[in-house]
C-alpha atoms as one frame of an Amber mdcrd trajectory, in Angstrom:
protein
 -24.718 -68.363   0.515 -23.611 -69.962   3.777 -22.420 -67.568   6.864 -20.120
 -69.110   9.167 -20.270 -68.914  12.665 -16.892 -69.319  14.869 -17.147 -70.263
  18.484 -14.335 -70.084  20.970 -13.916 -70.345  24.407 -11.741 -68.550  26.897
 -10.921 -68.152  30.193 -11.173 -72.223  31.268 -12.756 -75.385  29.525 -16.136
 -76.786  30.098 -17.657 -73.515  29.723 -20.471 -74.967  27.629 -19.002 -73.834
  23.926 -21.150 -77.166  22.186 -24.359 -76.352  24.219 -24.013 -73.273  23.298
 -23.460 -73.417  19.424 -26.259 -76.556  19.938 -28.801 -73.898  21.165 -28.144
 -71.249  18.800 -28.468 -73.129  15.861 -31.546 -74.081  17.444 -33.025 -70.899
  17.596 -31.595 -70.230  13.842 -33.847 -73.077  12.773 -36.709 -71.944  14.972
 -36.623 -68.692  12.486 -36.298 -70.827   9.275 -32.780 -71.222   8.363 -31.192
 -74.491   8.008 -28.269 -74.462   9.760 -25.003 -77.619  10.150 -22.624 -77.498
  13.247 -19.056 -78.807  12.753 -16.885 -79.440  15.727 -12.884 -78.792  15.558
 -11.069 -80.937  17.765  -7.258 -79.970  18.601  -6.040 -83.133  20.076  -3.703
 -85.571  17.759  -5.818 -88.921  18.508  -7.264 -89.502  14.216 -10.520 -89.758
  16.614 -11.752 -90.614  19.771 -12.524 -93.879  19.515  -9.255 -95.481  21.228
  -9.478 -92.718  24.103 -10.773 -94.120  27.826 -14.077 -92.837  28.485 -12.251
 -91.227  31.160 -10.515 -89.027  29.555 -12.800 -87.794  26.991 -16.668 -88.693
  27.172 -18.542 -91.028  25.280 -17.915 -91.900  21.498 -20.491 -90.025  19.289
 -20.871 -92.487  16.700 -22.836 -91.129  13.322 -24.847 -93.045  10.698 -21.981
 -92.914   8.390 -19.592 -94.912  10.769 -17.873 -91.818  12.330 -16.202 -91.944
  16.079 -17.059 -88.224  17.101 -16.888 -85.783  20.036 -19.731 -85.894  22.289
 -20.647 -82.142  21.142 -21.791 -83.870  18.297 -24.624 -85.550  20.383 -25.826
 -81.664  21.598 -25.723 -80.838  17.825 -27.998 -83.762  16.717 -29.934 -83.634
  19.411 -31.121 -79.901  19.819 -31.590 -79.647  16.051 -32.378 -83.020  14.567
 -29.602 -82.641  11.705 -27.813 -85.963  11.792 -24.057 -85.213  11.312 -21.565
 -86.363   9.056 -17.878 -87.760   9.046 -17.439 -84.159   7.655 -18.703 -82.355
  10.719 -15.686 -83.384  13.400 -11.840 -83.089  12.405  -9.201 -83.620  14.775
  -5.570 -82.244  14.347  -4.663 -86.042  14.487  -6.764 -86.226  11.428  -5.465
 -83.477   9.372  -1.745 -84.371  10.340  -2.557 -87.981   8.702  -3.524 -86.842
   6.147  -0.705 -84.074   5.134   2.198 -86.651   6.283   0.132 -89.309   3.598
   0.360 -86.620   0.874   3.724 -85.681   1.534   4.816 -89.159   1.389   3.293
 -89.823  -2.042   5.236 -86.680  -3.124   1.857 -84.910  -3.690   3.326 -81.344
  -3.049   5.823 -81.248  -5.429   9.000 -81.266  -3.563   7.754 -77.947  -1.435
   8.498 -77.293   2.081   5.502 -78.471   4.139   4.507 -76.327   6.900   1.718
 -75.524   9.006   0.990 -72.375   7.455  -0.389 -72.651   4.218  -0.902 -76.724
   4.533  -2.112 -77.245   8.064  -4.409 -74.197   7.720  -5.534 -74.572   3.903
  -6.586 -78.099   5.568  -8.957 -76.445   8.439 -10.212 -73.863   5.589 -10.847
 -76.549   3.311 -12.701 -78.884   5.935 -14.678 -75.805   7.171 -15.925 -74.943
   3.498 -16.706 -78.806   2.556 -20.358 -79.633   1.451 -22.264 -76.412   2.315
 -25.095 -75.918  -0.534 -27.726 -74.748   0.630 -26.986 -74.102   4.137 -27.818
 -71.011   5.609 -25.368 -70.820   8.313 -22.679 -73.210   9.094 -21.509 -72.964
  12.938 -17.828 -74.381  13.569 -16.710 -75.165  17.485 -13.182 -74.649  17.860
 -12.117 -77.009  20.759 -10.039 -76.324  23.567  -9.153 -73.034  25.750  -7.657
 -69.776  23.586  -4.060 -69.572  23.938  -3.616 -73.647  23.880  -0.781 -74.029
  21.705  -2.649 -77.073  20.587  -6.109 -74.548  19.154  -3.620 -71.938  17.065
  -3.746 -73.212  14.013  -7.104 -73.476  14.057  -7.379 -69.815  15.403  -5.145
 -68.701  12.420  -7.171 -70.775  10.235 -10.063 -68.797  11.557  -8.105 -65.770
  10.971  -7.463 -66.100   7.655 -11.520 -66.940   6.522 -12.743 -63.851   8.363
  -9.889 -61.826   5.760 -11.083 -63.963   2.812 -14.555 -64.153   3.710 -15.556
 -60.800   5.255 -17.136 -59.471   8.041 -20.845 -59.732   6.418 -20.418 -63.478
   6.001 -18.471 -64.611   9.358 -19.061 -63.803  13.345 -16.930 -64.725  15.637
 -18.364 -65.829  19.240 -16.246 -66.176  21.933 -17.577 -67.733  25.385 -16.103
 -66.417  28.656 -16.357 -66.774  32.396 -17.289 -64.250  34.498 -16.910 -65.520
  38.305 -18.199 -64.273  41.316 -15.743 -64.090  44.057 -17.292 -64.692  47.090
 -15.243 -62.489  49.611 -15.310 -59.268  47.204 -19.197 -60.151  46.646 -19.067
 -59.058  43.177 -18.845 -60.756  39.364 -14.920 -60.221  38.078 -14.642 -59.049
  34.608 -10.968 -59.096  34.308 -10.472 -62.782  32.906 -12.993 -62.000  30.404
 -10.854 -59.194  29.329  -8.136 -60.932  28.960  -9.248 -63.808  26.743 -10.483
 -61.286  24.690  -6.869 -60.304  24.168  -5.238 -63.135  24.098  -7.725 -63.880
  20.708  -7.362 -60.901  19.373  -3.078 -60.665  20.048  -4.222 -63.837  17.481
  -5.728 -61.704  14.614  -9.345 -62.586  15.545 -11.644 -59.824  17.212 -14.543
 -61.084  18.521 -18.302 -60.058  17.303 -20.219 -61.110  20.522 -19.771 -62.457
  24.076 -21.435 -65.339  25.980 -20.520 -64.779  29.105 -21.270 -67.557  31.430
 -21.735 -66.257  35.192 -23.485 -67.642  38.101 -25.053 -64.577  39.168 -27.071
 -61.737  36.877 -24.583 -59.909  34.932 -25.764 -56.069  36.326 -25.673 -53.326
  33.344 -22.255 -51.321  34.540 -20.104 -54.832  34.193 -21.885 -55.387  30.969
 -21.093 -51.824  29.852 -17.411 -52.530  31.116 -17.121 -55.660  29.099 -18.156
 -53.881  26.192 -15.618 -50.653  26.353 -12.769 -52.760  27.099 -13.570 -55.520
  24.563 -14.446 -53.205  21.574 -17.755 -54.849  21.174 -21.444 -53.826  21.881
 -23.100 -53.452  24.900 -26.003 -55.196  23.210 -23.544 -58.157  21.943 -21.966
 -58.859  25.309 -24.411 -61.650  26.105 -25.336 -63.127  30.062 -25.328 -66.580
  30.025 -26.496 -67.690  34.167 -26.887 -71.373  35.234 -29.718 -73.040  33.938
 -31.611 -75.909  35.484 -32.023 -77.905  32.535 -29.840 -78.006  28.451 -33.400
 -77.907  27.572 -34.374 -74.888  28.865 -31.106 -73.345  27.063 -32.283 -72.170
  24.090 -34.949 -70.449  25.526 -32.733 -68.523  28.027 -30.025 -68.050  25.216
 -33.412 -66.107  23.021 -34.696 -64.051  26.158 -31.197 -62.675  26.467 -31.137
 -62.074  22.467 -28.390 -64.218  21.913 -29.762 -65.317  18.230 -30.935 -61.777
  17.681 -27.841 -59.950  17.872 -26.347 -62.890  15.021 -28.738 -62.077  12.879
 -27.907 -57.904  13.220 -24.087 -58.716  12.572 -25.086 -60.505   9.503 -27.826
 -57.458   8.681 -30.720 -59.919   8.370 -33.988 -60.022   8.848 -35.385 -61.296
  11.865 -38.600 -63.384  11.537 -40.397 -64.320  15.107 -38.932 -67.457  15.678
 -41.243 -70.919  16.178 -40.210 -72.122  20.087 -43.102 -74.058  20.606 -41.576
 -77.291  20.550 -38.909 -75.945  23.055 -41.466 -74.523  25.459 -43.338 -77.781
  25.008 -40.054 -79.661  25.810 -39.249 -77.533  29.447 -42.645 -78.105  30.178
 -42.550 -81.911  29.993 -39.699 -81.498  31.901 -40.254 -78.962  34.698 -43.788
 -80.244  35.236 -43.633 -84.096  35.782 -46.771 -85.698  36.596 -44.860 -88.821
  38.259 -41.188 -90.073  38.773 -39.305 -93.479  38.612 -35.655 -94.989  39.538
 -33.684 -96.242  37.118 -30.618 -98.469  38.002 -27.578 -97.869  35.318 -25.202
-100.345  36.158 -22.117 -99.641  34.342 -18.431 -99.466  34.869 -17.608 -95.649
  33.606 -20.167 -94.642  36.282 -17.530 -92.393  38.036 -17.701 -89.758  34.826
 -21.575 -88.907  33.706 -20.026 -87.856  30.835 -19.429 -91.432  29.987 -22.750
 -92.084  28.777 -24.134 -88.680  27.779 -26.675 -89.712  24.985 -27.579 -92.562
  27.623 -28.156 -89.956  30.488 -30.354 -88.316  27.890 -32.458 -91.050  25.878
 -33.581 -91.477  29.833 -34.651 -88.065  30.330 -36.287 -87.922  26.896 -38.235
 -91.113  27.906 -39.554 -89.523  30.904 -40.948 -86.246  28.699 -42.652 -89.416
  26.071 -44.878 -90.669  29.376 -44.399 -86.967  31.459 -42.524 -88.454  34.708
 -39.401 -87.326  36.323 -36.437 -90.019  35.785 -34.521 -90.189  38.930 -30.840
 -92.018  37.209 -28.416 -93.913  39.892 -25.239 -94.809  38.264 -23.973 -98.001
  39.920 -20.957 -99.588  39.520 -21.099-103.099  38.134 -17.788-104.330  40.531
 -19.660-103.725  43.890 -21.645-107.215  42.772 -19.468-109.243  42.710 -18.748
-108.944  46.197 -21.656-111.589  47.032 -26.054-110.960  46.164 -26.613-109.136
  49.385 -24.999-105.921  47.723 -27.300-106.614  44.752 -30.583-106.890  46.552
 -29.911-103.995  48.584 -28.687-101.533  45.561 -31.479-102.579  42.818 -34.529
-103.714  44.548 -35.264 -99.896  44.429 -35.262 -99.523  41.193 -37.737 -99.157
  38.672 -36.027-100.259  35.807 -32.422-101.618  35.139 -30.187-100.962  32.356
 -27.028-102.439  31.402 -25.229-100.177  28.767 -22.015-100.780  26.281 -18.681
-101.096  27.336 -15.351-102.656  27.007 -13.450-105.566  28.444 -13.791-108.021
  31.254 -14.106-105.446  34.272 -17.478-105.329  35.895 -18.715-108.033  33.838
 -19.849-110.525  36.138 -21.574-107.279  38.085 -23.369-106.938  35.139 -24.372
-110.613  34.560 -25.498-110.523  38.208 -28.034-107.141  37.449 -29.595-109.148
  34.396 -30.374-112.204  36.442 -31.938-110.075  39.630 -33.905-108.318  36.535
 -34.838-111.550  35.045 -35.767-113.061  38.104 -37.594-110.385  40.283 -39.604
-109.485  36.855 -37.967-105.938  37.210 -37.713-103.954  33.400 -34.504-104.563
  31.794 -32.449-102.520  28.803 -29.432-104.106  27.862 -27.306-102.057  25.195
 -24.632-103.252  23.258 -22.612-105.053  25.912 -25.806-105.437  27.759 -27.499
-106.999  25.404 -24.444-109.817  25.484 -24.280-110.021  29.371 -28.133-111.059
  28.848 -27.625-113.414  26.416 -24.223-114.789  28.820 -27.036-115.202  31.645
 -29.735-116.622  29.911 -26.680-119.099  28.883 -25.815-120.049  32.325 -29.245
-119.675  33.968 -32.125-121.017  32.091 -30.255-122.762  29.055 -27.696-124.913
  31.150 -24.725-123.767  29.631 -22.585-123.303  32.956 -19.176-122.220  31.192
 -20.898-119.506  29.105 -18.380-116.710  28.614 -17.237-114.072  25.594 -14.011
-114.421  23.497 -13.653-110.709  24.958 -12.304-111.796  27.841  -9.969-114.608
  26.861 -10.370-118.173  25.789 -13.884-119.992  26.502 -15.175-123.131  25.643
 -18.359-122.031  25.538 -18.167-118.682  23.280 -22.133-117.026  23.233 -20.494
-113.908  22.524 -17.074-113.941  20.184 -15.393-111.889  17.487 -17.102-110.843
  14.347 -14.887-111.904  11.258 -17.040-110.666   8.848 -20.049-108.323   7.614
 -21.672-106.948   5.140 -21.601-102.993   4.964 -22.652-100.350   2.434 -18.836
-100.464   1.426 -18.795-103.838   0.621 -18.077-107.213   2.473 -15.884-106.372
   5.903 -13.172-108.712   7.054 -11.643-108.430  11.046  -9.171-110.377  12.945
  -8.748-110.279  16.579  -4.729-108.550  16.033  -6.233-105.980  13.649  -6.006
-101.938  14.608  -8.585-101.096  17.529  -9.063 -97.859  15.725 -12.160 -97.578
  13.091 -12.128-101.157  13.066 -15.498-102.075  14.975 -19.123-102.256  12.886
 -19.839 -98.640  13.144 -22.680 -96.739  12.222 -26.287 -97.402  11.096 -26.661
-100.950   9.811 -30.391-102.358   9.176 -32.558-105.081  11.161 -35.188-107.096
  10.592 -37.816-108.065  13.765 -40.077-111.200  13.943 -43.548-109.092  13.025
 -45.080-110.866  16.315 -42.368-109.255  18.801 -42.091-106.657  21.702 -39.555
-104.306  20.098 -41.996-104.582  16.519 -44.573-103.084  18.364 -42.603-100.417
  20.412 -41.350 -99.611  16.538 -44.856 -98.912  15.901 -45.357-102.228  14.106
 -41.989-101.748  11.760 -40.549-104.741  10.581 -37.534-103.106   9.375 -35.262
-100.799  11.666 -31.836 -98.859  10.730 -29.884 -98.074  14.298 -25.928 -96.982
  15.121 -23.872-100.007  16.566 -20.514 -99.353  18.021 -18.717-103.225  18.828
 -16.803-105.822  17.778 -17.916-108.859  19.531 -21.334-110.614  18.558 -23.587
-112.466  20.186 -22.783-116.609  18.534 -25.765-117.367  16.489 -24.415-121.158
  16.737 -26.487-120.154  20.540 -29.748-119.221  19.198 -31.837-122.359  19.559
 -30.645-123.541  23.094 -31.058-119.877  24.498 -34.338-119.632  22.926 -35.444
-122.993  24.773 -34.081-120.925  27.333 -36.900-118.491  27.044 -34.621-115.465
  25.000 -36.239-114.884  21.916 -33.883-113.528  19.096 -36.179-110.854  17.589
 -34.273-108.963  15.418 -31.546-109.822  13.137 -28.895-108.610  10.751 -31.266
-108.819   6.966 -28.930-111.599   6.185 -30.084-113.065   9.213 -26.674-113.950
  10.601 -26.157-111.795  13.031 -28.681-111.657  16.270 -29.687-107.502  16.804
 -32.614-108.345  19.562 -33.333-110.244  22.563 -36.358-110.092  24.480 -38.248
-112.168  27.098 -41.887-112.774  26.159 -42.562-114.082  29.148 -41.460-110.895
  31.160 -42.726-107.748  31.712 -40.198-105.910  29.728 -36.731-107.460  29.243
 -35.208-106.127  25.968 -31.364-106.547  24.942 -30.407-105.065  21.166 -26.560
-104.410  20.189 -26.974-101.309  18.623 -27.268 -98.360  20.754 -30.143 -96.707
  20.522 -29.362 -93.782  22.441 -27.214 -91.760  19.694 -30.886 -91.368  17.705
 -33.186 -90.210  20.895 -34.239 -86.427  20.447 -36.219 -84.507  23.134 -38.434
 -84.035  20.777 -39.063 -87.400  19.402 -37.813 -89.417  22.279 -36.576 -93.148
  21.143 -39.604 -95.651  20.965 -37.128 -98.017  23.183 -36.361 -95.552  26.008
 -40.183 -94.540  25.997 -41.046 -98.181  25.828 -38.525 -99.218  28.809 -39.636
 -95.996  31.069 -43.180 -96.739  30.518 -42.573-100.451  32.251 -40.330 -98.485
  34.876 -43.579 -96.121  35.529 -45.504 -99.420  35.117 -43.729-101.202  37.708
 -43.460 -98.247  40.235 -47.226 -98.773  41.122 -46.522-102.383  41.666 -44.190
-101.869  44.531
């Protein structure tokens, strides 16, 4: 029988709800449960795949094809479970599909409303595909009292009622500030939060309450009196210098211990060796290198958040601190001295995905200092097609080199993909079709030439299944002129039509691949291409 787990947030956003429910279904698994994390999203986009990187992160993008939150990444991430088209719904999702129903005349002629449809929709989603889980933790997104999150608090509301008490808990996350002039923690917007969900029908069960200072015992007791909780379930959650070394905190404080005594269950010693293990690697570097990220979303880390993190994992695989400057890509096209003086730094330089023609030629500038001063290169995605643009223009004499992307081109190394094969069958796209859903998403298989780079940074696999997340391809009608060039097409589609790789044999490390690897990096089994690229960073660090 699966419990559910229902975490809100309160006060203000960016509190930390998905690191949080990340890190205690961590420590559920560390005591033997198996445990799923869903993420409800309130906004009316059908997904986030249209929405600027700006506004909302990167685009978590599952093996099934799905265009997630970025919670989604902390989820996979922190407990290895791969999620699931099932495990993120968006209001603009649920709407679609009511409005589709009602058009068809599936209800019969009734009133539709968002109380029973809207909410029978959340309850349903919530309650989807659950055998043999032991706990199932759902994120409600947003801030309580968001007219955007009530139906999903009501929704919430109504499976506590149908559910009970010894199958749900309801976890709400609060800030606790410290005002400086008073020199003293304020517990009064925790208290009201706390209202404002339960004026909604929903009493809390415990309290993460994020603070930058220790939490001392009389606020704690406070908290609990005038919240109608336990002292023991009003849970401190300080500042920590690393997500890794979240769980851990999150345990000492007996965050997954008091979730276990709402439920009544037993609580085996949980396994944190891997975790300890992990803050180790990454408190206790035994070297550090510089990698350039030249990008053109660089103004919002979020941006590239499983990016940011496939690094950092690649520094615990070889034990060395990775120092991460986020450039952006339009500063070089201002002429090469801003080039030589921004990258010849750097250990390594990676050129990640993105969209459209801005920063472009920035980027096709990086790859050729890379290529040319024998630093390590990672192209991803779009990176992998600015290499393939260079190589073009560079080494394979194709001066006009350009991508349909950004408008008409007589030379077209990179265009529009028309067609592919999928597990759903043969897929057709034209360059006026939807943006939304439309791309190749999700994990797709490659084959690599047995006698390549990436083959034996795969461990000597010849076949590979990664997430890709584009439209445009590089032009296969390229492949023998760049590879006189000196770029090597090392993986392909299995049909062979569609180029996956790109490396340089005759460089120390210069790898391109269209699929991004980063969505499948764990800290604790770090990507074999982001341990690969940081052990040529460390490599050429002693070199310089």
């Amino acid at each position: 029988m699966a419990r559910f787990i229902f975490i809100t947030g309160g006060v203000v956003s960016s509190l930390g709800k998905g690191l949080m429910a990340a890190s205690l279904a961590a420590l559920l698994q560390a005591r033997g449960y198996k445990v799923r994390i869903r993420k409800f999203d309130p906004y009316l986009n059908v997904d986030p795949g249209t929405m600027s990187p700006y506004q909302h992160g990167e685009v978590y993008v599952t093996d099934d094809g799905a265009e997630t939150d970025l919670d989604l990444g902390h989820y996979e991430r922190f407990t290895g479970v791969s999620a699931r088209q099932a495990d993120n719904i968006t209001s603009g999702r649920i709407y679609r599909d009511i409005i589709t129903r009602e058009r068809r005349g599936d209800y019969l002629g009734a009133t539709v409303q968002v109380i029973p449809h809207v909410t029978d929709a959340i309850k349903e989603f919530a309650q989807a595909d659950i055998d043999g889980l032991d706990f199932v933790l759902c994120e409600i997104g947003g801030t309580v009292g968001d007219i955007e999150s009530l139906p999903f608090i009501e929704a919430l509301r109504q499976l506590r009622n149908e559910l009970g008490r010894e199958q749900t808990c309801s976890v709400h996350v609060t800030l606790v500030p410290y005002v400086a002039a008073a020199g003293e923690l304020k517990t009064k917007p925790t208290q009201h939060s706390v209202r404002e969900l339960t004026s909604l029908g929903v009493q809390p069960d415990l309290l993460l309450c994020r603070c930058e200072h220790p939490l001392p015992e009389n606020e704690r007791n406070k908290i609990a009196l005038f919240c109608n909780v336990r002292k023991e379930a009003v849970i401190p959650a300080l500042d920590a210098s690393s997500i890794y070394s979240v769980p851990l905190q999150y345990h000492a404080e007996g965050l997954d211990a008091e979730v276990l005594h709402h439920f009544g269950l037993e609580t085996p010693l949980p396994d944190l060796e891997r975790w300890e293990d992990i803050v180790d690697r990454f408190q206790n570097p035994e070297g550090e290198v510089t990698i350039g990220v030249v990008g053109k979303y660089v103004g919002l880390p979020d941006a590239y958040k499983s990016l940011n993190e496939a690094l950092v994992h690649g520094g615990m695989a070889n034990r060395v601190k990775v120092n991460i400057r986020w450039i952006d890509a339009e500063m070089f096209e201002a002429g090469d001295d801003e080039i030589v003086t921004k990258l010849e730094p750097m250990h390594g330089i990676l050129v990640p995905g993105g969209f459209g023609v801005r920063g472009t030629e920035g980027k096709i500038a990086s790859v050729r200092f890379a290529r040319e001063r024998g630093v390590p290169f990672f192209g991803i995605c779009l990176g992998m097609q600015m290499a393939c643009i260079e190589g073009a223009r560079n080494t394979a004499g194709i001066a006009a080199a350009g991508s349909t992307e950004f408008g008409p081109t007589d030379e077209p190394v990179v265009g529009i993909i028309t067609e592919w094969m999928s597990p759903e069958g043969l897929q057709k796209r034209g360059a006026n079709t939807d943006l939304g859903g439309t791309m190749r998403l999700g994990a797709y298989e490659a084959k690599l030439a047995g006698n390549s780079h990436v083959s034996a940074l795969y461990g000597g696999a010849t076949t590979i299944s990664e997430r890709h997340r584009h439209r445009y391809e590089v032009n296969g009608a390229y492949r023998e002129a760049l590879e006189k060039g000196g770029l090597v097409f090392s993986g392909m589609s299995p049909d062979g039509l569609l180029p996956e790789i790109v490396e340089r044999p005759d460089h120390p490390w210069f790898v391109g691949v269209q699929f991004h690897p980063e969505l499948k990096s764990r800290p604790f089994d770090p990507h074999p291409l982001f341990a690969g690229f940081i052990a040529a960073a460390l490599q050429q660090s002693r070199l310089v």
